[in-house]
LOMARVEX-651042 format. One record per residue (C-alpha): x, z, y; residue number from 1; residue in three letters. Coordinates in nm, 4 decimals. Layout:
BEGIN
       px       pz       py   k   r
        X        Z        Y NUM ALA
...
This chain:
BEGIN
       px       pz       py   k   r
   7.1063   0.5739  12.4543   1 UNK
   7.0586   0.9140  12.3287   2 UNK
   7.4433   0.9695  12.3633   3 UNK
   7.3905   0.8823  12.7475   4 UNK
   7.1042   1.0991  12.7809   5 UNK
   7.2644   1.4084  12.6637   6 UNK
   7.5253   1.3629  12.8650   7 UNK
   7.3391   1.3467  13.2081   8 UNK
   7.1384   1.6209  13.0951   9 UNK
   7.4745   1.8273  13.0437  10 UNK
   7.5900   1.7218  13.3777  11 UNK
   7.2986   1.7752  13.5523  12 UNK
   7.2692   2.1779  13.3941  13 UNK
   7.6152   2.1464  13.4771  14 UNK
   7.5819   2.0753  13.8223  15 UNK
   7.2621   2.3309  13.8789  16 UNK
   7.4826   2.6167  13.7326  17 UNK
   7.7315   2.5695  13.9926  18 UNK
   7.4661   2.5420  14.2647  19 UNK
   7.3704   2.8781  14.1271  20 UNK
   7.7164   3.0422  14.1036  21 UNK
   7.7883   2.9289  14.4795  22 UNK
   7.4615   3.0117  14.5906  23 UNK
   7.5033   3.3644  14.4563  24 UNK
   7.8417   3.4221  14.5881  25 UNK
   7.7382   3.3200  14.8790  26 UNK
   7.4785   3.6158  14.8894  27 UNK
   7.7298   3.8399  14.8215  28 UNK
   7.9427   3.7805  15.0754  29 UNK
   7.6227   3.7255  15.3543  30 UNK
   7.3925   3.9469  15.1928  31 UNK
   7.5777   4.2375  14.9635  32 UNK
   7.3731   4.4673  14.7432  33 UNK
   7.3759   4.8215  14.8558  34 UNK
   7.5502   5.1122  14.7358  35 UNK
   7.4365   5.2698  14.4501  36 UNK
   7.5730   5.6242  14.5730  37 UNK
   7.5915   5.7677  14.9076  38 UNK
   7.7026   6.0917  15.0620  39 UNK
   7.4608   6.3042  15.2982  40 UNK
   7.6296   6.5869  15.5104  41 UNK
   7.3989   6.8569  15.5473  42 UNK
   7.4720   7.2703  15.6114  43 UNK
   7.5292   7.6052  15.4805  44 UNK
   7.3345   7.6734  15.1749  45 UNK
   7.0067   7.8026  15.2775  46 UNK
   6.9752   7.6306  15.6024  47 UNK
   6.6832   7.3270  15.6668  48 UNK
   6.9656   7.0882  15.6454  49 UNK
   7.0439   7.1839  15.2951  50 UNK
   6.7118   7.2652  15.1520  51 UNK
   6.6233   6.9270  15.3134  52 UNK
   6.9149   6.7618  15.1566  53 UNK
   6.8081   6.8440  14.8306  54 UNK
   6.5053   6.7192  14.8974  55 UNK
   6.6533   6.3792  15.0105  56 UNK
   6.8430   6.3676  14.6855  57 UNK
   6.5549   6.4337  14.4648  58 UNK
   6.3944   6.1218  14.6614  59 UNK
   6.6196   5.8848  14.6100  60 UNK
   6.7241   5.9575  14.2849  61 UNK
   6.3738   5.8252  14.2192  62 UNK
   6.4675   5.5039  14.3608  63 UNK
   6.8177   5.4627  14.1844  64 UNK
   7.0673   5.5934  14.4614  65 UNK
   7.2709   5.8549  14.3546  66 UNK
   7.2976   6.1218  14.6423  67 UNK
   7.6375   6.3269  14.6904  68 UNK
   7.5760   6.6558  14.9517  69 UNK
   7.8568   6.7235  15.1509  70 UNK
   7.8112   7.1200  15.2444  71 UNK
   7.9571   7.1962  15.5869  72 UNK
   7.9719   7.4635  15.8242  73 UNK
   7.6601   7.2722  15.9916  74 UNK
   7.5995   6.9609  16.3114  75 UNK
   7.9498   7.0006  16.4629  76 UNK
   8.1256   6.9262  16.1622  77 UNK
   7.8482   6.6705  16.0364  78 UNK
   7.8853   6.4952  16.3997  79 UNK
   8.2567   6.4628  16.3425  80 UNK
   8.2229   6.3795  15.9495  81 UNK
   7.9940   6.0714  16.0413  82 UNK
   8.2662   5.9817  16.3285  83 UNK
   8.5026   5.9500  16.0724  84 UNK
   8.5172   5.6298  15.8721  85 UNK
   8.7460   5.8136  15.6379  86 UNK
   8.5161   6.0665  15.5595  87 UNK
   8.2648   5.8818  15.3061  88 UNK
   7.9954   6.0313  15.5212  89 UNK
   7.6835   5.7617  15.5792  90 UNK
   7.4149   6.0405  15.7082  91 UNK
   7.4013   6.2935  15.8347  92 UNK
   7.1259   6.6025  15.9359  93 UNK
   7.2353   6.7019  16.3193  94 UNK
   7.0685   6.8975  16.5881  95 UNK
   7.0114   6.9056  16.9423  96 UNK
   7.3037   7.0749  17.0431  97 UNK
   7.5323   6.7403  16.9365  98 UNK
   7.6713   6.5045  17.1698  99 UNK
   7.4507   6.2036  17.2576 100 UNK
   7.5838   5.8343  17.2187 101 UNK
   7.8283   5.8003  17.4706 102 UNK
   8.0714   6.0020  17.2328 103 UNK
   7.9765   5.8204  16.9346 104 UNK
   7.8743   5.4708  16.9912 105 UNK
   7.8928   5.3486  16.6217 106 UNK
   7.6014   5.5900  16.5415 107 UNK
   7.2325   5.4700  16.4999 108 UNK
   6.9273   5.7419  16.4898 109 UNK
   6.6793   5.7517  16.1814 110 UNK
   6.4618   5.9624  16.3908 111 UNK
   6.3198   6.3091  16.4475 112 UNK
   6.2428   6.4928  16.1851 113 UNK
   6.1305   6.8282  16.2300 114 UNK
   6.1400   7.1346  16.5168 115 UNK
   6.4159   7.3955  16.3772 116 UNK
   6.3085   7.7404  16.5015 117 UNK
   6.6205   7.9785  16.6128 118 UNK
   6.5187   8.2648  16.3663 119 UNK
   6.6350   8.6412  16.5117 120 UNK
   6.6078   8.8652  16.1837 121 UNK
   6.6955   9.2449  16.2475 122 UNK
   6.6533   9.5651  16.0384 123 UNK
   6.6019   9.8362  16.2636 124 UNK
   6.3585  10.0804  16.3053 125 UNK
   6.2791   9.9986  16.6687 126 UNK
   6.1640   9.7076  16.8544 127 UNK
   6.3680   9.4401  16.9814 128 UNK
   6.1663   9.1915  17.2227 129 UNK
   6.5147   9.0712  17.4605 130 UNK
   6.8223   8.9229  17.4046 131 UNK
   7.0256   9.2003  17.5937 132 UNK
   6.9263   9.5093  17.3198 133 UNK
   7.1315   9.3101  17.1220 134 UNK
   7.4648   9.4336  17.2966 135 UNK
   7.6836   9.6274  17.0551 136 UNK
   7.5856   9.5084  16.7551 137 UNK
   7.6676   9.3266  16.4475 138 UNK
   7.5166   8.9460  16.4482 139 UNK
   7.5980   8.6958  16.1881 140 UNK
   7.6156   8.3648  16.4251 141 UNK
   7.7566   8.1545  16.1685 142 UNK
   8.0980   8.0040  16.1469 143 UNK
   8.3488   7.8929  16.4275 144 UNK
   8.2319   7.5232  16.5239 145 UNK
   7.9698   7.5302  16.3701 146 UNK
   7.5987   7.3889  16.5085 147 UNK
   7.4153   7.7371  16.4522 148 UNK
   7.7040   7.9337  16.6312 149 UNK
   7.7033   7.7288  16.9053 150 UNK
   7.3317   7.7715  16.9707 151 UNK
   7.3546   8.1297  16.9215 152 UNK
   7.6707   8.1542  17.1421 153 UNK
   7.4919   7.9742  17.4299 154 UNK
   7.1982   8.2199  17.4135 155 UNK
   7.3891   8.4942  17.4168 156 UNK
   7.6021   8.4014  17.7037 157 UNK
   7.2613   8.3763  17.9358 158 UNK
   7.2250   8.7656  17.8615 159 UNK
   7.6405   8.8437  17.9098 160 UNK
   7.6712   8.8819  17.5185 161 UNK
   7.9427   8.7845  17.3501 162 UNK
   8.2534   8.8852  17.1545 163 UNK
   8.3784   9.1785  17.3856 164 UNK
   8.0141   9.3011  17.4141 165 UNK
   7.8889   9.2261  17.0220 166 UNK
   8.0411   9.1479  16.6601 167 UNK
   7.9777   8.8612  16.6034 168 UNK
   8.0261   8.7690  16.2578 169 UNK
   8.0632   8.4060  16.0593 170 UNK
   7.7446   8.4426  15.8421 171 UNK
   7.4799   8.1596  15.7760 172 UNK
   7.2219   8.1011  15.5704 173 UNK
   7.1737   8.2512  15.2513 174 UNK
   7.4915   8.4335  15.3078 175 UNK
   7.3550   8.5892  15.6740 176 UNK
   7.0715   8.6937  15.4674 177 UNK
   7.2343   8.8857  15.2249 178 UNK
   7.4481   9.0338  15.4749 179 UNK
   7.1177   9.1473  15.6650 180 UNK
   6.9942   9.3232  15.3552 181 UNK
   7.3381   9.4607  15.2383 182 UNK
   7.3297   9.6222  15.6049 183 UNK
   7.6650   9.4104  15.6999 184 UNK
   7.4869   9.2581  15.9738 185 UNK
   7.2516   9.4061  16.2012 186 UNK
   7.1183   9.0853  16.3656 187 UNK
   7.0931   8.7552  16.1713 188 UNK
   7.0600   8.4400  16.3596 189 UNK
   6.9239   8.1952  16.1394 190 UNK
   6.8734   7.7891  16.2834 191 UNK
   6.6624   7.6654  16.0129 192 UNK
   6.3361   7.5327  15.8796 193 UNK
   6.0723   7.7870  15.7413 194 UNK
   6.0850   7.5852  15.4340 195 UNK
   6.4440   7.6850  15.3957 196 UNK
   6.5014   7.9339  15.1301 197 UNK
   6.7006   8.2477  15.3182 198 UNK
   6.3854   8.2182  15.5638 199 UNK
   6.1284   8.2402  15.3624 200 UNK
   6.2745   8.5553  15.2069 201 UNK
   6.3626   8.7970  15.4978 202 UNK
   5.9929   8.6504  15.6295 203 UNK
   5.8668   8.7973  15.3237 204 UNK
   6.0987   9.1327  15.3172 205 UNK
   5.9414   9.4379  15.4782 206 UNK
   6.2375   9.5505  15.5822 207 UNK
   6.3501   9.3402  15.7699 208 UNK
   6.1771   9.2104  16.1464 209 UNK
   6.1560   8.9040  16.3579 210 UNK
   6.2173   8.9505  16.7294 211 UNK
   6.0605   8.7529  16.9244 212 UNK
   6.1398   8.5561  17.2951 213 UNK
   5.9725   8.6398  17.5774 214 UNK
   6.1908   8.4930  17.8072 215 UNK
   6.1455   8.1449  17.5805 216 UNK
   6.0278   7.9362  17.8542 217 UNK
   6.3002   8.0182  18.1188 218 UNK
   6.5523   7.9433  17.8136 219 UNK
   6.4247   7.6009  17.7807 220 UNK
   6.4343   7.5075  18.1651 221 UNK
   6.7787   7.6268  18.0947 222 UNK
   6.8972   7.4537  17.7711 223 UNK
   6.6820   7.1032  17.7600 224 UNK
   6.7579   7.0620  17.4208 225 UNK
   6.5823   7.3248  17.3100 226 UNK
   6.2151   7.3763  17.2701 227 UNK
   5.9428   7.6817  17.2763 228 UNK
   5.8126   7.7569  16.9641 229 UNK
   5.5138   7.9951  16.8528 230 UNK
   5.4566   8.1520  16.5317 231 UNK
   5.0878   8.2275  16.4850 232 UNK
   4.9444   8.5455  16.4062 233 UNK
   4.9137   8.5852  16.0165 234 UNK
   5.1166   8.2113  15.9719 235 UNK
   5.2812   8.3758  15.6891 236 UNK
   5.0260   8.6242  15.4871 237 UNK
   4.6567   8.6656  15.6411 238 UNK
   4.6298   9.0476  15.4863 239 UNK
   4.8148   9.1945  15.5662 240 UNK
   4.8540   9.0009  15.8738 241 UNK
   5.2173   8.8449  15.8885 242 UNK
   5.3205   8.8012  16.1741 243 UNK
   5.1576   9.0976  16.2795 244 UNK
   5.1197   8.9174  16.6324 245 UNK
   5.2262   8.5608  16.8069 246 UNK
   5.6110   8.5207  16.8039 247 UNK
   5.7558   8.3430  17.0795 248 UNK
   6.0671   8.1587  16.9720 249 UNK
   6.3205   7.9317  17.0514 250 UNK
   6.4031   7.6058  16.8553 251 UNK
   6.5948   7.2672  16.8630 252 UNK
   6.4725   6.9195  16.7339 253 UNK
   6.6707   6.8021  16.4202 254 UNK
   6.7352   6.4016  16.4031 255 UNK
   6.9044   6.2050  16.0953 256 UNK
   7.2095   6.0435  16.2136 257 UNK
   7.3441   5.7101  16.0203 258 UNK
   7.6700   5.5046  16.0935 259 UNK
   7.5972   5.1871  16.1890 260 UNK
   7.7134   4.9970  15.8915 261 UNK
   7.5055   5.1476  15.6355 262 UNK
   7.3517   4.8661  15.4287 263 UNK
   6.9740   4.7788  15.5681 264 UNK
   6.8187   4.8455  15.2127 265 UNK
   6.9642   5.2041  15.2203 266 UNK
   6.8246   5.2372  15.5707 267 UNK
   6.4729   5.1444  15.4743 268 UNK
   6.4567   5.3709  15.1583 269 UNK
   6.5676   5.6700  15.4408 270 UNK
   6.3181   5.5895  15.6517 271 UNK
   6.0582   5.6236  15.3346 272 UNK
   6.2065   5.9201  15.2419 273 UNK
   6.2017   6.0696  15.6000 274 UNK
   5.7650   5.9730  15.6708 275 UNK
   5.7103   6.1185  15.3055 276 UNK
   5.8974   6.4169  15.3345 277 UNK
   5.8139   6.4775  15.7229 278 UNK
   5.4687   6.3306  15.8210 279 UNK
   5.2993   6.6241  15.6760 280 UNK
   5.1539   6.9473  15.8872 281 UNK
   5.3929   7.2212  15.9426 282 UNK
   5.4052   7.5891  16.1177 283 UNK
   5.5572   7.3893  16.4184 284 UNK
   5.4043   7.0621  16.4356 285 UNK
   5.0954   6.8498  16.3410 286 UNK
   5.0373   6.6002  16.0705 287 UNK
   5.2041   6.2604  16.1784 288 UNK
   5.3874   6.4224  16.4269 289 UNK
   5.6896   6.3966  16.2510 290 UNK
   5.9155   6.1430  16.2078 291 UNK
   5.9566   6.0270  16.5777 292 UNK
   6.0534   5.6795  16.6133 293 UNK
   6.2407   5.7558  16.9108 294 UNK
   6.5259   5.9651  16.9911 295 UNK
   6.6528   6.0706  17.3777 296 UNK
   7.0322   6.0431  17.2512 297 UNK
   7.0930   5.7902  17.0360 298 UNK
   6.9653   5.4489  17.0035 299 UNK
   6.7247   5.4215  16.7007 300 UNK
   6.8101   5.1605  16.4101 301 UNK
   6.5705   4.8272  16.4155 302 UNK
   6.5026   4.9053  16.0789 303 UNK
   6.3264   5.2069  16.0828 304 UNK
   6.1217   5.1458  16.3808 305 UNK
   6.0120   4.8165  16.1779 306 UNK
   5.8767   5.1008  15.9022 307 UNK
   5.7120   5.3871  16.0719 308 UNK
   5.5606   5.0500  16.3011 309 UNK
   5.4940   4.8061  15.9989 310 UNK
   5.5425   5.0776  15.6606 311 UNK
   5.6717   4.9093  15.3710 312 UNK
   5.6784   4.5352  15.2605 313 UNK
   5.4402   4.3420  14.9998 314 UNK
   5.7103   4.3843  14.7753 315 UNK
   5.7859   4.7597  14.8471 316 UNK
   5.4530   4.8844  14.7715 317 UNK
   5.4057   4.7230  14.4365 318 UNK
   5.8197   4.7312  14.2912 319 UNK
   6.1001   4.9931  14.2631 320 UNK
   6.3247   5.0099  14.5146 321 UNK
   6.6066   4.8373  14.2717 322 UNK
   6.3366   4.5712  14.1315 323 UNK
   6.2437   4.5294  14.5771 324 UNK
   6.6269   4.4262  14.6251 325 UNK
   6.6508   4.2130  14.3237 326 UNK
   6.3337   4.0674  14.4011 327 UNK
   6.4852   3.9803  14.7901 328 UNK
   6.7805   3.8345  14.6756 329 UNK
   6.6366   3.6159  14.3979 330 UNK
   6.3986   3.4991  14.7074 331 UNK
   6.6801   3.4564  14.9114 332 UNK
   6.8925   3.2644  14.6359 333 UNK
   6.5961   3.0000  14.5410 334 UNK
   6.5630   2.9689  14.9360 335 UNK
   6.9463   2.9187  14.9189 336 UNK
   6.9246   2.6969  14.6301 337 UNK
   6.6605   2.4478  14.7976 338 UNK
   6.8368   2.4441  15.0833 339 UNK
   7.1590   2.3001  14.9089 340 UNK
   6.9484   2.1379  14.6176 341 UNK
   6.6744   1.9171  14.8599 342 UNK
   6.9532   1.7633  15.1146 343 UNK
   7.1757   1.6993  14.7940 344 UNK
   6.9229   1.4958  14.5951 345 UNK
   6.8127   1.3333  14.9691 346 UNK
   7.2072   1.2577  15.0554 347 UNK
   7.3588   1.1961  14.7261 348 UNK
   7.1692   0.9142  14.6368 349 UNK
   7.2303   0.7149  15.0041 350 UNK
   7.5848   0.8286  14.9871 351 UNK
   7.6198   0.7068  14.6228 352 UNK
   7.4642   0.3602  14.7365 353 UNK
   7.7253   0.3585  15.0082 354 UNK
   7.9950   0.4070  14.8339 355 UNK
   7.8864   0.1000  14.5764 356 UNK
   7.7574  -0.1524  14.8436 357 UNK
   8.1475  -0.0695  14.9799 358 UNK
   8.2850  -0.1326  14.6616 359 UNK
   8.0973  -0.4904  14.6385 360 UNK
   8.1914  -0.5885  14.9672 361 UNK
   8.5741  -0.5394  14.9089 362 UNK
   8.5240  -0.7468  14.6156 363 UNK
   8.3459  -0.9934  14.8450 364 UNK
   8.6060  -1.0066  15.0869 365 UNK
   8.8981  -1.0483  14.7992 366 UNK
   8.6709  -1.3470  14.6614 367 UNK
   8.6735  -1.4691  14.9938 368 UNK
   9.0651  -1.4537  14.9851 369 UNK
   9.0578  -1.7032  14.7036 370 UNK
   8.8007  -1.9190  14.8647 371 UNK
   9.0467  -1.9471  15.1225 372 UNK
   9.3175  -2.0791  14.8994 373 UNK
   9.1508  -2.2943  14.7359 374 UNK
   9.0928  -2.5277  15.0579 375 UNK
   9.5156  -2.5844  15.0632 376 UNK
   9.6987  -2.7774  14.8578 377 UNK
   9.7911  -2.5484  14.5514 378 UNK
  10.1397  -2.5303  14.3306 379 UNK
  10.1217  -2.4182  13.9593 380 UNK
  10.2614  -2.0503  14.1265 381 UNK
   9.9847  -2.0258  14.3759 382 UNK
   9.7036  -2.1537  14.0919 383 UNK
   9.8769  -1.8820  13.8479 384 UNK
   9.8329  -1.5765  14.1195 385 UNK
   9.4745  -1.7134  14.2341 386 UNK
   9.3805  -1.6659  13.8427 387 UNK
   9.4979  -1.3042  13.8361 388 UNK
   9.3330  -1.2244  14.1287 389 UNK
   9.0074  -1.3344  13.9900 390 UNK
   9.0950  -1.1652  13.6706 391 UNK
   9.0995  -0.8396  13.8471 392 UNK
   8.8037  -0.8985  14.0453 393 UNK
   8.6430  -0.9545  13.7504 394 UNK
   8.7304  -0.6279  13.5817 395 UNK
   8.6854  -0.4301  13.8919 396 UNK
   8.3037  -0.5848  13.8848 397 UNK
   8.2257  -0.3964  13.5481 398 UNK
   8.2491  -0.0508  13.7215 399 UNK
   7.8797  -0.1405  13.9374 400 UNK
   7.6667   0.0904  13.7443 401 UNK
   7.3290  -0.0451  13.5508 402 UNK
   7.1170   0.0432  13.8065 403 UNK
   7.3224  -0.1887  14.0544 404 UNK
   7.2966  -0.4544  13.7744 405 UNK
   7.1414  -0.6869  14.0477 406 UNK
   7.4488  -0.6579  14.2613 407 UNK
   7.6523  -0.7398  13.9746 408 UNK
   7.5465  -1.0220  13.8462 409 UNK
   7.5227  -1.1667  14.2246 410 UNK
   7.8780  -1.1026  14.2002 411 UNK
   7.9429  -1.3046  13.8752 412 UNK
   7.7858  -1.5633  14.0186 413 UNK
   7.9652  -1.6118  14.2540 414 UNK
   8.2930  -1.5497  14.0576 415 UNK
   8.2112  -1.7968  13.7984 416 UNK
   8.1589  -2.0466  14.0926 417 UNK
   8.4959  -1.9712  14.2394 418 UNK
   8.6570  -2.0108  13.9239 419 UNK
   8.4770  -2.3239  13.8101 420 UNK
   8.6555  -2.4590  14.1883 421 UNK
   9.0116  -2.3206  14.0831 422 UNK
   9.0000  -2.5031  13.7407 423 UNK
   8.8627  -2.8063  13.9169 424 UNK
   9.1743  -2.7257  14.1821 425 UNK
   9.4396  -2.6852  13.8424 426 UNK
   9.3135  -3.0286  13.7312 427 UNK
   9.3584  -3.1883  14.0524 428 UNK
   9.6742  -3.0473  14.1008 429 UNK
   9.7947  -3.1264  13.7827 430 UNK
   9.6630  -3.4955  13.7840 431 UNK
   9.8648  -3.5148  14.0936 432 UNK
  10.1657  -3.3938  13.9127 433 UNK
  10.1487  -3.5982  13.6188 434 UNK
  10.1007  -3.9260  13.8907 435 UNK
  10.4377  -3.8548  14.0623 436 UNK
């Protein structure tokens, strides 16, 4: 008995391991776990995209995802990196100026993140309030291609500025900075956040000024991408005041871009990452303002509407993001599990009964063979094959299990009965014999 019992028990563990095995295969192919490292493209070191990027990375770290920045010249060359399925590029930081979804149907919004002011730095001793005074100089626009150059470019085309009439020279970020206070450059053009590092420090360098946009509004009617943008009066330093007066300026509305087969998980921990690092008040927007669940150009993924709507799951606000996924999938394999577990132990048992009652009632209808035979007048032959038949019914009888012992000895019954008739036959028959 005990030698019985230990081996259902082994069979059964044997049979819930595999359940498990299949079950979590099968979540792996339906339900795979997400990356552990991802690639963000972002812009010219000390641009909003890159401070920003940093920022991103910091975040998720936090959470387990390792983050690789991909530095590029800046939107254009993020647009095309996220286009590319070679590229290992998953998000990307883009601005206004891209191409909308017609051009890149495989590629799902995060949202709006933040207004991007069009900084115009100078160092000059007089006063420059219009895009025109800027003919014959040196302007760092950024690189060919890129998203900040292409802005600029646009601009200066409305007041008949371009390569003939200016120098216009491939410096961004940080780098257009230094150039400005190197005296490379006379005219920086800066697209960035006021967070962003190269901002912050020619806003807090004397010697250099920030020209403002008069003509902002008319730009705007112009270029609907872009949006007018005020910089208070003392927004930087109250005393002295810094600004020393309202700045008009010009700006764009940054998104984050995502393929469209970035895992869900990964999606959900951006969309965090983006109401944390975004939501708060800035020198262009209110608090909550920012991230917009909507986006004029591309079609926003489910998944982060669900979290600015919803915010994060039961599970999200009291686990890790790693411990959240494990948690999911264990959920989802027990759900898995009962759903392969109850119909077995419903169905098995039926089918197992089937297969049993089928196995009596060929033994029934071979009995009933010999029942048959026995109503004709036998030969020692026929007697001899009617006894091996009944010998193998017999022995095919012992295979009904114990809990079918009912059926079984039904079946003896019987088979003893039909016996007792063929040795009453043999007799006969050989009475018969012995007579002639």
């Amino acid at each position: 008995m005990l030698r019985l019992w230990r081996g259902r028990l082994t069979k059964g563990l044997a049979t819930i391991l595999c359940i498990l095995v299949i079950s979590w295969l099968a979540l792996e192919y339906f339900i795979p776990s997400p990356p552990s490292r991802i690639t963000i493209a972002t812009a010219p070191k000390g641009t909003s995209f890159d401070y920003f990027g940093e920022r991103y990375r910091e975040r998720f770290a936090r959470a387990g995802v390792k983050v690789d920045l991909r530095e590029t010249a800046g939107e254009s060359e993020n647009f095309r990196l996220l286009q590319d399925p070679n590229s290992g590029v998953q998000i990307a930081f883009v601005g206004g100026g891209t191409p909308d979804s017609r051009q890149a149907p495989n590629l799902l919004s995060a949202g709006l993140i933040f207004n991007v002011p069009h900084w115009i730095f100078y160092s000059s001793t007089e006063s420059l309030d219009s895009l025109p005074q800027l003919k014959g100089k040196r302007i760092a626009v950024g690189p060919e291609g890129s998203g900040p150059r292409n802005a600029s470019e646009r601009m200066l085309s409305k007041a008949n500025i371009n390569s003939k009439t200016a120098t216009l020279l491939p410096y961004a970020g940080s780098a257009a900075a230094d150039a400005l206070n190197d005296g490379k450059v006379d005219v920086a053009f800066i697209l960035s956040a006021p967070e962003a590092p190269a901002v912050r420090a020619l806003l807090a360098n004397p010697r250099v000024r920030l020209m403002g946009l008069p003509t902002a509004e008319g730009v705007t009617r112009i270029f609907p991408d872009l949006v007018r943008l005020v910089l208070p009066e003392g927004a930087i330093e109250v005393d002295p005041p810094n600004p020393p007066n309202d700045v008009t300026l010009i700006g764009t509305t940054a998104r984050v871009l995502i393929r469209d087969d970035v895992h869900p998980a990964i999606v959900q921990l951006l969309a965090r990452i983006m109401k944390e690092e975004h939501e708060g008040p800035d020198l262009f927007q209110r608090s909550g303002e920012f991230p917009k669940p909507i986006d004029p150009k591309f079609p926003m993924a489910q998944i982060a509407i669900d979290y600015y709507k919803n915010g994060p799951s039961l599970l999200q606000g009291y686990l890790p993001f790693w411990m959240t996924i494990y948690a999911q999938r264990m959920i989802a394999l027990m759900l898995a599990t009962l759903a392969i577990v109850f119909p077995v132990f419903t169905i098995a048992p039926r089918l197992y009964g089937w297969f049993v009652r089928e196995h009596l009632g060929k033994l029934y209808r071979r009995l009933r063979v010999v029942e048959n035979a026995l109503q004709a007048p036998l030969t020692a032959a026929k007697i001899e094959t009617l006894q091996r038949e009944l010998a193998d019914i017999d022995q095919a009888a012992g295979v009904l299990p114990m809990r079918n012992s009912d059926l079984y000895f039904m079946l003896r019954y019987h088979l003893d009965r039909t016996r007792s008739r063929l040795v009453e036959a043999s007799q006969t028959a050989e009475a018969a014999g012995g007579r002639a």
